[in-house]
C-alpha positions as CSV (number, residue, x, y, z in Angstrom):
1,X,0.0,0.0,0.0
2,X,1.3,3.4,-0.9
3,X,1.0,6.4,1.1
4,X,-1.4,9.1,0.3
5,X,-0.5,12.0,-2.0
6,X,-1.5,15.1,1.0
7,X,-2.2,18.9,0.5
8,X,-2.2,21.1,3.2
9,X,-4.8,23.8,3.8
10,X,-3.1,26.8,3.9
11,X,-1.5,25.8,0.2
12,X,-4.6,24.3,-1.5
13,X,-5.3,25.4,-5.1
14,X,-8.9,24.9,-6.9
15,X,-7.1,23.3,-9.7
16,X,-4.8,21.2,-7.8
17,X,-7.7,19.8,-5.6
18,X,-9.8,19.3,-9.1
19,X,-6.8,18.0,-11.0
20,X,-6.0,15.3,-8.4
21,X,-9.6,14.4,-7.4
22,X,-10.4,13.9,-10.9
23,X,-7.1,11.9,-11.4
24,X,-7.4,9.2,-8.2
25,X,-10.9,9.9,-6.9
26,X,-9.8,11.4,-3.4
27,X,-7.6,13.8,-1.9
28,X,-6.5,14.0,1.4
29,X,-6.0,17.8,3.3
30,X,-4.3,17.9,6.3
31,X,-5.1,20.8,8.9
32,X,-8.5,21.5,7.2
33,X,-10.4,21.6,10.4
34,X,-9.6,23.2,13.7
35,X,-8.4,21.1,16.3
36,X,-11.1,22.6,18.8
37,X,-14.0,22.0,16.3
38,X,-13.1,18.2,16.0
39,X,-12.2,17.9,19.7
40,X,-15.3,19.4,20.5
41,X,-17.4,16.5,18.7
42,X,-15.6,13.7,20.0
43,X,-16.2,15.2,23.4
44,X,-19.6,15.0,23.4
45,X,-19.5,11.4,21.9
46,X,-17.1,10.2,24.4
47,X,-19.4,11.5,27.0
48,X,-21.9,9.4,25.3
49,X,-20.2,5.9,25.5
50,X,-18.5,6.6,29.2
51,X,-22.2,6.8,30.4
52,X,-23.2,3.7,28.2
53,X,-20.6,1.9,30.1
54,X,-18.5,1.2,27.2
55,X,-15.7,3.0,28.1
56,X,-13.3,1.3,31.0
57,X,-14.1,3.4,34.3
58,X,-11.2,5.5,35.5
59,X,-9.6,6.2,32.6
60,X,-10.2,10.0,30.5
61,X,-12.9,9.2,28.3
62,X,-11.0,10.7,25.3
63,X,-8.6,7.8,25.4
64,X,-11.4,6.0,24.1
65,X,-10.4,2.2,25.7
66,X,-13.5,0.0,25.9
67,X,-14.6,-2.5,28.2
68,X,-12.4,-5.8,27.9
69,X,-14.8,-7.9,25.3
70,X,-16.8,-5.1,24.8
71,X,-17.8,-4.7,20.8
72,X,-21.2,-3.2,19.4
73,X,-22.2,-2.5,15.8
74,X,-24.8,-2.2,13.9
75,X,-27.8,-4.4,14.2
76,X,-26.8,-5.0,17.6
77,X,-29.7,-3.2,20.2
78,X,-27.1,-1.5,22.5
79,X,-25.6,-0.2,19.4
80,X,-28.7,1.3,17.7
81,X,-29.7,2.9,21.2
82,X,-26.5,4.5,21.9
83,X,-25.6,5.9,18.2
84,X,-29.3,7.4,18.2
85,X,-28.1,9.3,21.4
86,X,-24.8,10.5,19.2
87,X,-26.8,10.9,16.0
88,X,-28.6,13.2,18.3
89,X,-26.0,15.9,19.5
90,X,-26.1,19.5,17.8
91,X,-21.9,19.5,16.9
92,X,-22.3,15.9,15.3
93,X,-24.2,17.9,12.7
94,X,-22.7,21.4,13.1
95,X,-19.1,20.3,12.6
96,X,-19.9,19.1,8.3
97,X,-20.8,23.0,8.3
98,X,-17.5,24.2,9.5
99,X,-16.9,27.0,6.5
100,X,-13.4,25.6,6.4
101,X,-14.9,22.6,4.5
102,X,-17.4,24.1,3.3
103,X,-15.5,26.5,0.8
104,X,-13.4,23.4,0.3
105,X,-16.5,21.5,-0.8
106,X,-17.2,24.5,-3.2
107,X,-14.4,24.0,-5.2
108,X,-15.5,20.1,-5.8
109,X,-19.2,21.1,-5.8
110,X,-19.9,24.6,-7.1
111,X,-21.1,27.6,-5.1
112,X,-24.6,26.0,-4.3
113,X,-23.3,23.1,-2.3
114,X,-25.4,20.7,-0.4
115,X,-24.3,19.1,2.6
116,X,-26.5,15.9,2.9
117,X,-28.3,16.2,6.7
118,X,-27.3,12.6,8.1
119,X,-23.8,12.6,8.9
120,X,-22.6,9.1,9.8
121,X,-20.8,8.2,12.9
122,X,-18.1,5.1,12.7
123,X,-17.7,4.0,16.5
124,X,-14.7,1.3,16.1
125,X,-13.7,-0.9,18.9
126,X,-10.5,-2.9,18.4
127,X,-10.0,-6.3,17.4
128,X,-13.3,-7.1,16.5
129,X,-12.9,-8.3,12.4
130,X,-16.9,-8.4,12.1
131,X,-17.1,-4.8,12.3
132,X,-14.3,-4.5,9.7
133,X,-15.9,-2.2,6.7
134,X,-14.7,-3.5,3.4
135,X,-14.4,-2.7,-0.5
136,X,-17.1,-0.3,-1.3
137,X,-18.7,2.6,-3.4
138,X,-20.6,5.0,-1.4
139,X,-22.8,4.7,-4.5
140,X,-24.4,1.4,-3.6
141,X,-25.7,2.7,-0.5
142,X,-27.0,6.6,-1.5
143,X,-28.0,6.5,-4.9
144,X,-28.9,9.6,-6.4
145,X,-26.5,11.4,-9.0
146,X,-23.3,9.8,-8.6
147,X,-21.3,13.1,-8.8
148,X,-21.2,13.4,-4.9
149,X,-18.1,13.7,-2.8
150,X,-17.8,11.8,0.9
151,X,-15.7,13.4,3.5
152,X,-14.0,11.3,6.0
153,X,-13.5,12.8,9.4
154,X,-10.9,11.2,12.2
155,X,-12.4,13.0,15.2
156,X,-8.8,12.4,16.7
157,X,-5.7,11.4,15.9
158,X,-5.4,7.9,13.6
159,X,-2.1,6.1,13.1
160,X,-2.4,3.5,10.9
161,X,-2.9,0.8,13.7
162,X,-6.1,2.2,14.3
163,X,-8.0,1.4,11.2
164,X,-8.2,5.0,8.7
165,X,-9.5,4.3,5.4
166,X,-7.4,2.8,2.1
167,X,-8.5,4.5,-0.8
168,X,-8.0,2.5,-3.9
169,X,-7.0,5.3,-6.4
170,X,-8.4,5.8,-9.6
171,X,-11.2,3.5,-9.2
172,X,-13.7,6.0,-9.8
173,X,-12.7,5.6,-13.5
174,X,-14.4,2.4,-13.3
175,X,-18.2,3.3,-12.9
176,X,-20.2,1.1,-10.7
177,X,-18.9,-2.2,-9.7
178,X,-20.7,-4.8,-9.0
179,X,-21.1,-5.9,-4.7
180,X,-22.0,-8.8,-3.5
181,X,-24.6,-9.1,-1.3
182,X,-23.6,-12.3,1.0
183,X,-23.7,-10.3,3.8
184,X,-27.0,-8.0,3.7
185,X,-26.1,-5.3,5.8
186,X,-23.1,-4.8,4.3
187,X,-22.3,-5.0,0.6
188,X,-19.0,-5.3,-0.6
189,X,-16.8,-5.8,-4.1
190,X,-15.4,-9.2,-4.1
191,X,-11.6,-9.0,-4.2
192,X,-10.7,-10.7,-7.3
193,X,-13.3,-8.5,-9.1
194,X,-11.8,-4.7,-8.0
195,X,-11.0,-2.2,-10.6
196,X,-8.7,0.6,-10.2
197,X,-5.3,1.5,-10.3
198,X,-2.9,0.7,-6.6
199,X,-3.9,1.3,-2.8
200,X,-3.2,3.9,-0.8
201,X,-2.9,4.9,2.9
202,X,-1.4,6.2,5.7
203,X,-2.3,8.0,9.2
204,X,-4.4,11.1,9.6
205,X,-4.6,13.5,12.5
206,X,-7.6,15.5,14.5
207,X,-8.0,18.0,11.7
208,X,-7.4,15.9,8.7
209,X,-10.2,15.6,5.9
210,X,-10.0,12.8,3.5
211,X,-12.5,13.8,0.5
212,X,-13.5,11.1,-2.1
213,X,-15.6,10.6,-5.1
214,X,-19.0,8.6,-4.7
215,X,-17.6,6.0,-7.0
216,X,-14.0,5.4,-5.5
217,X,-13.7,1.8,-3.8
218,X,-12.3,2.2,-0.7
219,X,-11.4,0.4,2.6
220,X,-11.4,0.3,6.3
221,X,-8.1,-0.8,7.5
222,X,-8.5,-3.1,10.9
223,X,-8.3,-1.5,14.0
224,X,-5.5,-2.9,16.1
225,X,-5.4,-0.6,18.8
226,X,-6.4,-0.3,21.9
227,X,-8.6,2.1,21.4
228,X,-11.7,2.8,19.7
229,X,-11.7,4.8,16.8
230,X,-14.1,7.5,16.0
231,X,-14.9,9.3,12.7
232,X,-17.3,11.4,10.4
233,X,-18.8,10.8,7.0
234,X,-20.5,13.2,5.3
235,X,-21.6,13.6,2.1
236,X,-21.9,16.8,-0.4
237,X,-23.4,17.5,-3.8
238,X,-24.1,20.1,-6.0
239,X,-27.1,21.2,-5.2
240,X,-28.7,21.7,-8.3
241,X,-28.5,18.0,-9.4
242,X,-30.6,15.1,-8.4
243,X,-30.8,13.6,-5.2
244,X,-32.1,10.3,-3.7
245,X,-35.0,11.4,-0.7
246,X,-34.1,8.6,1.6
247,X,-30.6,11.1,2.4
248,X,-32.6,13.5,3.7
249,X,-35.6,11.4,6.0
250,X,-35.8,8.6,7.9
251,X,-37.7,5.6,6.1
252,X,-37.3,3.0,8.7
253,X,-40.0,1.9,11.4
254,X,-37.4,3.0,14.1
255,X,-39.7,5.6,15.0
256,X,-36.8,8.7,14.4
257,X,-37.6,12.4,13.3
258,X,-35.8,15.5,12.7
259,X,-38.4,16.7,15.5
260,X,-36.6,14.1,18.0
261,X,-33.1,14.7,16.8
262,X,-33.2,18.6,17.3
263,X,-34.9,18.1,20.5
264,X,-32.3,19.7,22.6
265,X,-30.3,21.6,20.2
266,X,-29.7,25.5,21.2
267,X,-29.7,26.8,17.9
268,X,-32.3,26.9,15.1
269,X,-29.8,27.6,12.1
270,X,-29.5,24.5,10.7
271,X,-32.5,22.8,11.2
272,X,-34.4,21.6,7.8
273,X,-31.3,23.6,6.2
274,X,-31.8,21.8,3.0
275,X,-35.7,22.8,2.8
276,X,-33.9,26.1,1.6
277,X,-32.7,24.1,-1.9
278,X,-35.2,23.9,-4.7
279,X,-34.1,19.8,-4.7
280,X,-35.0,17.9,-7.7
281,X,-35.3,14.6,-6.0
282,X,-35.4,11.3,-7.7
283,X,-37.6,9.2,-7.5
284,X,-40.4,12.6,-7.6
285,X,-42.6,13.0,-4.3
286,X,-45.4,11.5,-7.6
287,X,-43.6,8.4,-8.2
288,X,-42.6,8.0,-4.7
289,X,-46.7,8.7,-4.0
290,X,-47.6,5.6,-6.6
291,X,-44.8,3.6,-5.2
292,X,-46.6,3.7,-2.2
293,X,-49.8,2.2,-3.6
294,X,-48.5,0.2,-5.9
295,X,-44.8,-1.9,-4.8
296,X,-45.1,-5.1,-4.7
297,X,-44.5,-5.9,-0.9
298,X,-46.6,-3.9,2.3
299,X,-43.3,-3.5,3.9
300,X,-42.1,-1.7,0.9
301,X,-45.3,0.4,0.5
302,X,-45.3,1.4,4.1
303,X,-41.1,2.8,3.4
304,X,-42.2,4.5,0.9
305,X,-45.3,5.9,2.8
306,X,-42.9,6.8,5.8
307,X,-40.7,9.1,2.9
308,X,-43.6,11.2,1.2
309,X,-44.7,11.8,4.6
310,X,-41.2,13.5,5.4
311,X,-40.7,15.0,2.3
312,X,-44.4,16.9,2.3
């Protein structure tokens, strides 16, 4: 694996960012973010898992050890309860508005960039290889136009031991490719069938952004700390070309709302932001309407019924 090709903040060039993006489908800035902004964020999570009890008592939170054995993901109850608490917080949705990446983002974008409203949260433990993200496109999971870029966010410091992202470079070139579906929850290209050009890699630090196209395959590394680690997605588009509705609502029978989610927030600025963007979504709030009487399964109908409802 090679190391990523960085630029640094304070010598970042429209075209250079374009030119390179363009070239291997990501680009990696370091000293994007302020230090405070990130530390900030994975205060407030931290504070979150110490009270779950996944955190080892006695020890500063923002060393982030777990419990010995302890090791939650997704579909796992403890898991959904918890990250709904994180999903929650006010900074875990301010810090993807930062202007620092936002006028980053702009340059990628255009001047009417959206920021998609559902952040993701990737709470690691060590040692655990069912966790362990593979080969993926964003893509398969967000639909929509494919011209959207992700940002990764370490939320502290990640050497390499701790499980950052591999990027495999110029994969993007490639178009869609094909995941298999073996395990449901979490697709992934098979390893003999990846396209694209070499691997890279490396460590990142609390202020680091790693920016990559919606079609780039690309990798978490295992986490072989002793630490958990914590990071950001987030996901921006032009705003002015189509977008999939399930980014912006929630269309499973969990029960969530924005209503719940800004329950406790102390500022109204950037709630239902993206109501401010005349969105062409696709599917339409019609077809998604007729979906709704007319898919072939109730569970199916009743998603789609959960979306217009959202999106009205």
């Amino acid at each position: 694996m090679k190391a990523f090709h960085a630029f640094h903040a304070n010598r970042l060039t429209p075209g250079e960012l374009r030119a390179h993006i363009h070239s291997k489908g990501y680009a990696l800035i370091h000293d994007l973010l302020p230090q405070g902004a990130v530390r900030s964020v994975l205060v407030d999570i931290t504070r979150l898992l110490s009270a779950a009890n996944w955190l080892k008592p006695g020890i500063d939170p923002l060393q982030r050890i777990p419990l010995d054995g302890a090791a939650y993901g997704d579909p796992d109850p403890i898991f959904k309860q918890v990250y709904q608490q994180i999903f929650n917080l006010e900074s875990f949705h301010s810090l993807p508005h930062h202007s620092s990446l936002r006028n980053v983002m702009r340059m990628l974008a255009g001047d009417q960039v959206l920021i998609h409203p559902k952040p993701i949260g990737r709470l690691i433990f060590p040692n655990c290889e069912r966790l362990v993200v593979h080969a993926h496109q964003d893509y398969e999971f967000m639909r929509g136009d494919p011209e959207f870029f992700t940002v990764w966010i370490p939320l502290h410091d990640c050497p390499v031991e701790a499980g950052p992202l591999r990027i495999l470079a110029g994969s993007h070139r490639f178009g869609f490719q094909k995941h298999a579906r073996e395990n449901l929850h979490v697709p992934e290209i098979p390893a003999d069938a990846l396209m694209g050009d070499e691997w890279f890699g490396g460590p990142l630090s609390a202020g680091d952004v790693l920016i990559f196209h919606s079609l780039t395959v690309h990798a978490a590394s295992p986490n072989l700390s002793e630490q958990m680690r914590i990071s950001l997605d987030i996901r921006f588009q032009d705003a002015r070309r189509e977008l999939n509705p399930s980014n912006l609502v929630f269309a499973g029978e969990s029960g969530k709302s924005w209503e719940k989610t800004y329950a406790n927030w102390q500022s109204d600025e950037l709630k239902f932001y993206w109501k401010n963007f005349p969105l062409t979504l696709n599917p339409s709030k019609e077809k998604l309407e007729q979906l709704a009487q007319t898919a072939e399964s109730p569970s199916a109908r009743a998603r789609y019924s959960r979306i217009v409802s959202q999106i009205s």
